[in-house]
Each structure stands twice: as structure tokens, then as C-alpha cells.
C-alpha positions in Angstrom: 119.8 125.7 134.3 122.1 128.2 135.9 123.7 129.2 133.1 120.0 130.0 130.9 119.1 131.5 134.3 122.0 134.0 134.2 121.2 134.3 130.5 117.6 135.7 131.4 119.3 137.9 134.2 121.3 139.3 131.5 118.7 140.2 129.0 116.5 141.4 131.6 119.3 143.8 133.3 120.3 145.1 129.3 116.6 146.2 128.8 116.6 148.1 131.7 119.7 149.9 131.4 119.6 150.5 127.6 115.8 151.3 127.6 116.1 153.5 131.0 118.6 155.2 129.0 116.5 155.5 125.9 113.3 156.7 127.9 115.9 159.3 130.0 117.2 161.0 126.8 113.8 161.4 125.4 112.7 163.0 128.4 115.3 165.2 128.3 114.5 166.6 124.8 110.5 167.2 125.7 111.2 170.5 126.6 107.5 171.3 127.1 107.0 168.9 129.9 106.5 170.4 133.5 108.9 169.3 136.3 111.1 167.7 133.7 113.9 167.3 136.1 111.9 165.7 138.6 110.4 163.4 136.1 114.1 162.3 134.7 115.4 161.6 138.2 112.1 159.9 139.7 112.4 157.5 136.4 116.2 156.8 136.6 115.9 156.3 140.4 113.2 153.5 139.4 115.0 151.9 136.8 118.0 152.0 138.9 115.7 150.1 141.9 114.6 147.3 139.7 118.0 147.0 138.1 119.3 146.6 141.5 115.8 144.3 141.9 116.8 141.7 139.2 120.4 140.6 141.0 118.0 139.6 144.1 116.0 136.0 144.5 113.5 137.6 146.0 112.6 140.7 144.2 113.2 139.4 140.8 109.8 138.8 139.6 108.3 142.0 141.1 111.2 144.0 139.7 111.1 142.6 136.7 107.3 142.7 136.1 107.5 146.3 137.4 110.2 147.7 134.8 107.9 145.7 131.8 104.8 147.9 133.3 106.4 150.7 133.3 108.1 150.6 129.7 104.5 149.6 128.0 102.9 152.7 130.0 105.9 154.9 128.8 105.9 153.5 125.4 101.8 154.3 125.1 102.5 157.9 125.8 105.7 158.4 123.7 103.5 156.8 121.0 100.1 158.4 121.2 100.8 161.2 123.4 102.9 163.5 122.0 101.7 164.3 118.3 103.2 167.0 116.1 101.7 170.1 115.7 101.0 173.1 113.5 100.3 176.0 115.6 103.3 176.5 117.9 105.8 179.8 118.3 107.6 179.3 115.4 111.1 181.0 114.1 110.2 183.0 111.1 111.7 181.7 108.5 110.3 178.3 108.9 106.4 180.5 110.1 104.8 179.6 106.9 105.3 176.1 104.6 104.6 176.4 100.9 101.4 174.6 99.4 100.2 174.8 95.9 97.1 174.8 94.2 97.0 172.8 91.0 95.0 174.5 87.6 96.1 171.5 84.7 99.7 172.7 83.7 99.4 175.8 86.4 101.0 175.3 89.5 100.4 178.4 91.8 102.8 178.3 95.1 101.3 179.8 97.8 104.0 181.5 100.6 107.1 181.4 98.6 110.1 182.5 101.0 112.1 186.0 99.9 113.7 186.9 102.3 116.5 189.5 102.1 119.2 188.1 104.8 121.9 190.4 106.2 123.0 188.1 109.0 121.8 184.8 110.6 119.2 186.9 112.9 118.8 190.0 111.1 116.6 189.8 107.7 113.4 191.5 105.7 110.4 188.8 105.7 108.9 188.7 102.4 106.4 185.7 101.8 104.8 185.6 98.1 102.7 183.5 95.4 104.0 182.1 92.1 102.8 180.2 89.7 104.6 178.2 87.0 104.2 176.2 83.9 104.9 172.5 84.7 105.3 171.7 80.9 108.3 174.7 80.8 110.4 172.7 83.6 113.5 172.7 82.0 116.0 171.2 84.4 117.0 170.2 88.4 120.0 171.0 90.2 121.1 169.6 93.5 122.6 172.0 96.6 124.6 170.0 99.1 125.6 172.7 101.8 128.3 171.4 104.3 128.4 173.3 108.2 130.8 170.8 109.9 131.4 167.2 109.1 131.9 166.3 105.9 129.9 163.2 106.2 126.5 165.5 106.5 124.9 167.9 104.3 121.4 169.7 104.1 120.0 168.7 100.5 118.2 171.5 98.2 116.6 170.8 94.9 116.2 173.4 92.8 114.1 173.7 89.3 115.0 175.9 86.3 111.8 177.0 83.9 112.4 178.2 80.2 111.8 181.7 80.9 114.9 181.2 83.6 112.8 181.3 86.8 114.2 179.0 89.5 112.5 177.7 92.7 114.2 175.8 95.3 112.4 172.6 97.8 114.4 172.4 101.0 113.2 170.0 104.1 113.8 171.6 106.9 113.2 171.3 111.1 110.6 173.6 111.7 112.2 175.2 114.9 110.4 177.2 117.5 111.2 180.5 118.7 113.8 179.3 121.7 115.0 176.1 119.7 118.0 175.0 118.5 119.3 172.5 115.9 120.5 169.2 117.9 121.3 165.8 115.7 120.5 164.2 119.1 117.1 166.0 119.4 116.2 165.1 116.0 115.9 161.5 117.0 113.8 162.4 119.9 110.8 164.5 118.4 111.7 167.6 119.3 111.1 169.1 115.8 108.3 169.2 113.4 108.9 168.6 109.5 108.3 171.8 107.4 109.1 171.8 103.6 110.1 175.5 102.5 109.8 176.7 98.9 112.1 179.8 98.5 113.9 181.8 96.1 117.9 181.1 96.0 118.9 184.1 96.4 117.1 183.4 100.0 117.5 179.7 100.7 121.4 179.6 99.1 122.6 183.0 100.1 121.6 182.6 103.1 123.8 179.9 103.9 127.1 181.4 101.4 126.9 184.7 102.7 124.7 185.3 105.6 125.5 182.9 108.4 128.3 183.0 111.0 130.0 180.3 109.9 129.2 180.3 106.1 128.4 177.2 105.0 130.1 175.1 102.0 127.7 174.9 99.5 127.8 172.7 96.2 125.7 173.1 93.2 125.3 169.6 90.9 123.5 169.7 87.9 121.4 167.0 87.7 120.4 164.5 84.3 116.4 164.5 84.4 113.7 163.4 81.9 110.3 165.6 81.7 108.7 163.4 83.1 111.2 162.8 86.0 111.5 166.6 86.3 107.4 167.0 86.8 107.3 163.7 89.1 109.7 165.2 91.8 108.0 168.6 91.2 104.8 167.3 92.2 106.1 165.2 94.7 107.2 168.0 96.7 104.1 169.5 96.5 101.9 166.3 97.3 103.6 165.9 100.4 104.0 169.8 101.4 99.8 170.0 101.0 99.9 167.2 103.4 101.9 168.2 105.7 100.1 171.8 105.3 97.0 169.9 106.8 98.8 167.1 108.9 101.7 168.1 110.5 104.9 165.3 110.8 108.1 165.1 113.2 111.8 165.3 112.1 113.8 162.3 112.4 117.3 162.5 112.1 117.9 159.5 109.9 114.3 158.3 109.1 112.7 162.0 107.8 115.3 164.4 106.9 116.2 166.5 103.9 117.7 163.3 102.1 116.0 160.9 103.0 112.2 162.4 101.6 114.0 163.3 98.3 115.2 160.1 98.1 111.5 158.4 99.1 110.0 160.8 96.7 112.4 159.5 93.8 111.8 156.1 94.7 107.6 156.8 94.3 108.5 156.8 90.9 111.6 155.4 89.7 112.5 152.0 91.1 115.9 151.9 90.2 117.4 154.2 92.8 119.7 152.1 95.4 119.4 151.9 98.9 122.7 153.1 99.2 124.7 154.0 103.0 125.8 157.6 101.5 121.3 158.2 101.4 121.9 158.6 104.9 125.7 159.9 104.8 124.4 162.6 102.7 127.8 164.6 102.6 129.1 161.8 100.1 126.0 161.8 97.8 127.3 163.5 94.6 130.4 160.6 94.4 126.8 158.4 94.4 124.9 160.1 91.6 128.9 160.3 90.0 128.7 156.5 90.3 125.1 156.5 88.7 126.2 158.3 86.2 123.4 160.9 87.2 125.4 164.3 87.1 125.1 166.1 84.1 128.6 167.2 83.4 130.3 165.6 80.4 132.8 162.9 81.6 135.5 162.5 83.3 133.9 164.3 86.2 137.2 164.7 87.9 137.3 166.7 91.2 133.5 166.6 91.7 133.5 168.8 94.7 135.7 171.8 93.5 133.9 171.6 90.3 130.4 171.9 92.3 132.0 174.7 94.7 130.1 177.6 94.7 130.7 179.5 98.3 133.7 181.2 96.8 131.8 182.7 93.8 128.8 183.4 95.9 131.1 185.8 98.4 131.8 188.5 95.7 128.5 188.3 94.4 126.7 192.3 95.3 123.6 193.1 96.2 121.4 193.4 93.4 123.4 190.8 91.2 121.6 188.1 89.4 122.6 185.4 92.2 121.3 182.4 90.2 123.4 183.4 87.2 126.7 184.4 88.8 126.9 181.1 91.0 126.6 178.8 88.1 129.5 180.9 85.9 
């Protein structure tokens, strides 16, 4: 009985410590709550009282009983309470997220980004409308761009029309005017979800010639069917109209760029693995390598200084056909 009893003291003293952590952290990235500070040291103080509360015969049960209140209360408004929204300050390049409106073969893509990028925080804002001929998708490339660890890259998918007019799907955080990227945050609902449809010579340049760091971008041609092509086409656009009416948090691992690309090709093709490189998404071309799934004639060889395009990108002018140039 001792033994089970110390057991139970155990498991009760590891909820409250890794919970109390949990519900800390989360606290901290609500950066919107008043008195934040005060509410993160008020909590750990608690959690540290009924801790302390569960090594003692005779506060056990009230300690115990305490904590359990308080983590159902906290759960309820971490659940219900904070939603995500669509109207807040938001950076402008993520102000607008495309929709489309659908006319049989027509697809007309309302608030297309252009912008014309100089430097990280100095740019032209151009938002516009195209429309495009689902039956003249041609092909799909995949952009894996690289900022630090190798393990983790932002996924872009890009489609090619007949007529050689490319658009480019990117999931993105949709940040607010004083955030931040933070992995941590991510897992912690301090983002919304915003999918951007944008030119390249915005979405890819941007990260090859305008940000400080550049970014290691990697272009992979992709093997499609038409009727793969139009499914992932459409797939964006189902779940940017939603998200257009409903907005949906970030999640680091759960919602990210790689993770709803992967979820949209899994709607409709069920032989896609669940693979650990869907979530280490830096080593995601040596999977569609694997699958066979890169359209490059084999051996594929060096897969990532074949797909290197950051180098090419650099000399590219003003002007240029940026599309073009990259894929020489």
C-alpha cells in the first residue's frame, strides 16, 4: 500500500509540475492578456502551493482536488476562450489572403500578392486578381526555403499554365504588426493561419534576394497527373475560402506549411506515407526522391545542389524574367 500510495503521489506531483509548466508557457505567449505577469506568477505560486500540498498528509486531498479544479477551469478557457480571428493589426504582406471564385474551368484569384521587395521592411504593396484555366495546368513545382536548421524548411507549391503563367500557394503565420516568428509560439496560438497566393517573383525573391539573411531556397520539379495537378489546385482554394470566412490558428507541427500540403494530398491520393521527414520538412525532397516523385530523369544524384536556386537567383536584375532564369 505504500508503495501504490507513493505511486499516486508521483503521478499527482508530475501533473502539476508538467501541466503548471504547460499552462505557464502558454500564458506567456498570450500577449494580449492584461497583467500577464501577474497572472503567470499568481498561477506558478499556486501550483507551486499545492505541489508543496501533495508531500503533506494533511493537505493532500485539498491540494490535490484544488490543482484538478484549477486545470479543468484553465483548460475551458484555453479551449473555448481564445478563438482565432480575422480582423486584427496585421503585417502587410500577410493583410489580405487569396480566395477564388469558381466559373466551370475559370478560376478567378482574388488578392494575388506582387509585391516589389527591396529589403525585408521596405517594399511596394501591389494586391491583384487573376484568373486561369484549370484545364491549361501544365505542371507543379515544389520550393523548400531553408533559414537555419537544416531539418526545417517553409514549403511553396507552385503551378505552371500553358501560356507560362505561374502562381505560387504558401501557408504562412499570419503575423501582427508587433509579432514575431517563434517555433515556441507556434505551439501556443499565438498566430493565425493565412494561405497567400503570390507571384514568385514576390513570394521566392523575397526570400533569395530580399531578406537579411537570404534564405536557401530549392526548386523540385514535381511528377503530377491532370487530375492530381487540378486536385491540389482546388484544394488550396477550398481551404483558403474557408479560412477567408473562418479564421484557424498555426500550429507548429499540427498546421504548418507541410503539414496542409500534405493533408490536402492525402484528400485525394491515399498512397502518400505518414512519413517523420512530413514534419522534418527540410529532408522532404530525399522523401519524394525515395517515392520516386521528382521529375528529373534518374540517377537523381546530389538532389540538393541540383535543386539550388539562391545562387542563380542573386544575379538575376530587375526586370528579368525571374521564373525563367531560376529554372536555367
Amino acid at each position: 500500500m505504500k508503495f501504490f500510495k507513493f505511486i499516486l503521489i508521483a503521478i499527482f506531483a508530475l501533473i502539476i509540475i508538467g501541466y503548471g509548466t504547460w499552462f505557464s508557457i502558454a500564458l506567456f505567449y498570450q500577449g494580449f492578456l492584461p497583467l500577464k505577469w501577474l497572472l503567470i506568477g499568481l498561477w506558478s505560486l499556486f501550483a507551486l502551493f499545492c505541489l508543496l500540498g501533495v508531500f503533506k498528509a494533511a493537505g493532500r486531498t485539498r491540494s490535490i482536488l484544488s490543482f484538478l479544479i484549477a486545470m479543468v477551469l484553465s483548460l475551458g478557457w484555453w479551449t473555448f476562450g481564445i478563438t482565432p480571428k480575422l480582423n486584427r493589426d496585421w503585417k502587410p504582406e500577410v493583410a489580405r489572403t487569396v480566395t477564388a471564385d469558381i466559373d466551370g474551368s475559370l478560376i478567378t484569384l482574388n488578392n494575388v500578392r506582387n509585391f516589389d521587395w527591396t529589403t525585408s521592411d521596405d517594399f511596394v504593396e501591389k494586391w491583384e486578381d487573376r484568373t486561369y484555366d484549370l484545364d491549361q495546368l501544365e505542371s507543379i513545382d515544389l520550393f523548400a526555403s531553408h533559414w537555419g536548421s537544416e531539418a526545417i524548411s517553409h514549403s511553396i507549391m507552385s503551378f505552371r499554365f500553358t501560356d507560362g503563367e505561374r502562381i505560387a500557394f504558401s501557408v504562412e503565420i499570419r503575423k501582427e504588426q508587433h509579432e514575431s516568428f517563434s517555433t515556441i509560439g507556434g505551439f501556443f496560438k499565438q498566430y493565425e493561419l493565412a494561405i497567400i497566393a503570390a507571384d514568385e517573383n514576390d513570394i521566392i525573391r523575397v526570400r533569395t534576394n530580399a531578406r537579411d539573411p537570404i534564405e536557401d531556397v530549392y526548386l523540385y520539379p514535381l511528377k503530377t497527373t491532370m487530375e492530381r495537378r487540378k486536385a491540389l489546385f482546388l484544394g488550396y482554394i477550398e481551404k483558403a475560402n474557408a479560412d477567408a470566412k473562418k479564421a484557424r490558428f498555426y500550429n507548429t507541427i499540427t498546421a504548418n506549411c507541410t503539414t496542409v500540403v500534405y493533408t490536402l494530398i492525402k484528400s485525394y491520393r491515399d498512397t502518400v506515407p505518414l512519413d517523420w521527414r512530413i514534419l522534418a520538412s527540410g529532408y522532404l525532397p530525399d522523401l519524394l526522391s525515395e517515392m520516386d516523385e521528382l521529375n528529373w530523369m534518374k540517377p537523381h544524384g546530389d538532389i540538393r545542389a541540383r535543386a539550388a536556386i539562391t545562387d542563380k537567383a542573386q544575379g538575376i536584375l530587375a526586370g528579368q524574367n525571374y521564373s525563367e532564369l531560376i529554372r536555367k
